[in-house]
N, C-alpha and C positions, 0 to 999 in steps of 0.2 A: 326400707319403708314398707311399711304393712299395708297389705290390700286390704279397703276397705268393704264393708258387707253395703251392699244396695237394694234398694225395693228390689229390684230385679232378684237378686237371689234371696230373700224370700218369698216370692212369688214362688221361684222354683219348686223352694222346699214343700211348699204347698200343695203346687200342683202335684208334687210326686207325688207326696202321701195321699191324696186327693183322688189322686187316678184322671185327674180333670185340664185340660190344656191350660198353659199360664192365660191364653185372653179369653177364655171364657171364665176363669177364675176372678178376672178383674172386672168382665162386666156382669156376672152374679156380685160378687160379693158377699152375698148374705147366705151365714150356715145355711139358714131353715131352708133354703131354695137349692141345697147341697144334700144329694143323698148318701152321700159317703163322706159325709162332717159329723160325726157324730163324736159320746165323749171319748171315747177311747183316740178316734182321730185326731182330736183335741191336743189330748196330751203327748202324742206322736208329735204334732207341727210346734208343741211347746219344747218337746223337747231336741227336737231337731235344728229348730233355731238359737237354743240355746247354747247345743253344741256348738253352731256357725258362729255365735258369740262368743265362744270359748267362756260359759258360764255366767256371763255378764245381764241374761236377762233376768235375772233376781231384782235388776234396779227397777223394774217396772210392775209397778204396782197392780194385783188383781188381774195378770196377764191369761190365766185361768179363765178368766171369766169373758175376754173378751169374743166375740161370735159373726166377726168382719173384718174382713182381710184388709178394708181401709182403716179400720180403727187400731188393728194389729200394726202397721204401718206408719199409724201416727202417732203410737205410745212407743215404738222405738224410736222413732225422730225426734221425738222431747224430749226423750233421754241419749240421745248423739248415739242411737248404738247403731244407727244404718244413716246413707247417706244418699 
């Protein structure tokens, strides 16, 4: 049975790339209040998570664009790919 991926780990992947602890990453939330969110960050946590998806975050629309660690959290939830 395959382990599943959970908010918890990507928060992780987050925070690495981040440099920033996972709870102060969940009570920020918001890039613009993140001084090392920037784009290049971006596409780091993009593609970090996608590797943890084993390539599966394609299903999510505009994921690029998203700039909140809760809103990143709830376009993989509507699409089953965290749990």
């Amino acid at each position: 049975m395959k382990n599943k991926t959970t908010k918890k780990d990507i928060i992780k992947i987050i925070s690495k790339i981040l440099k920033i602890s996972p709870q102060k990453i969940e009570k920020i939330d918001n890039y613009e209040k993140m001084e090392s969110w920037d784009s290049l960050a971006q596409l780091d946590i993009i593609s970090a998570i996608d590797k943890k998806l084993n390539g599966k975050i394609g299903k999510v629309k505009n994921i690029a664009e998203i700039k909140s660690v809760k809103k990143i959290l709830l376009a993989l939830k509507k699409k089953s790919l965290i749990v």
